[in-house]
N, C-alpha and C positions, 0 to 999 in steps of 0.2 A: 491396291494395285502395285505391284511388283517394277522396282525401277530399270530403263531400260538398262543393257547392259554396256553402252556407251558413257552413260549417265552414272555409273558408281563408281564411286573412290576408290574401293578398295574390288579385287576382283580372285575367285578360286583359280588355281593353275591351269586348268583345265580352260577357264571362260578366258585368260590372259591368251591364251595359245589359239582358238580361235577370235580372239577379239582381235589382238594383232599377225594373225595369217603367218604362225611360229612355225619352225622345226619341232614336232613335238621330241624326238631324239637328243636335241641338241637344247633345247629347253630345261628339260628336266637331268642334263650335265652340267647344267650351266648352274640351275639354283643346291646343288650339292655345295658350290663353294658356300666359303665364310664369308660372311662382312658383307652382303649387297646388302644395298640401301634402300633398294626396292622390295625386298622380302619380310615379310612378318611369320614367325613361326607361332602358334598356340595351340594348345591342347595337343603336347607332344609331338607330332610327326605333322598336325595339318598345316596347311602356307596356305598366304592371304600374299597378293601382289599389289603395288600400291600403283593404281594404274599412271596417275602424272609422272611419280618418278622412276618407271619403268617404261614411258616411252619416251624420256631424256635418253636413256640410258638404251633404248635401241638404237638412237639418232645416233649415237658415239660406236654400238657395235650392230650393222647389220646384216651382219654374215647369221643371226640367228632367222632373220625369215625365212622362208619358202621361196626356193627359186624356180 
C-alpha cells in the first residue's frame, strides 16, 4: 500500500505543488536557485522536496501559493 501523500518525507515537484496549493510558474523559479535547504537533487536533473522543511520555509515566504 502506497503512503498517503500527506504522510511522506520526502515529496516529487510535481506532488510538493499540489500538496501545498503552489504557483506552479513561480515554484519551478524558485527551485532554479542554489542553496535551498528544502531541495534534494539526484540522478542528474530529478528533485526530491523535503516536505517539513519546505513548509517552514513557505511560513517565511508565501507569496509562492495560489491566490
Amino acid at each position: 500500500m502506497k503512503p498517503q501523500l500527506q504522510d511522506k518525507d520526502v515529496v516529487t515537484v510535481e506532488e510538493a505543488i499540489n500538496l501545498f496549493s503552489l504557483s506552479r510558474r513561480k515554484f519551478y523559479a524558485l527551485i532554479k536557485e542554489d542553496g535551498l535547504d528544502f531541495l534534494v537533487r539526484y540522478y542528474g536533473n530529478r528533485k526530491l522536496i523535503i516536505r517539513e522543511a519546505f513548509a517552514k520555509y513557505l511560513m517565511m515566504h508565501p507569496e509562492l501559493r495560489k491566490r
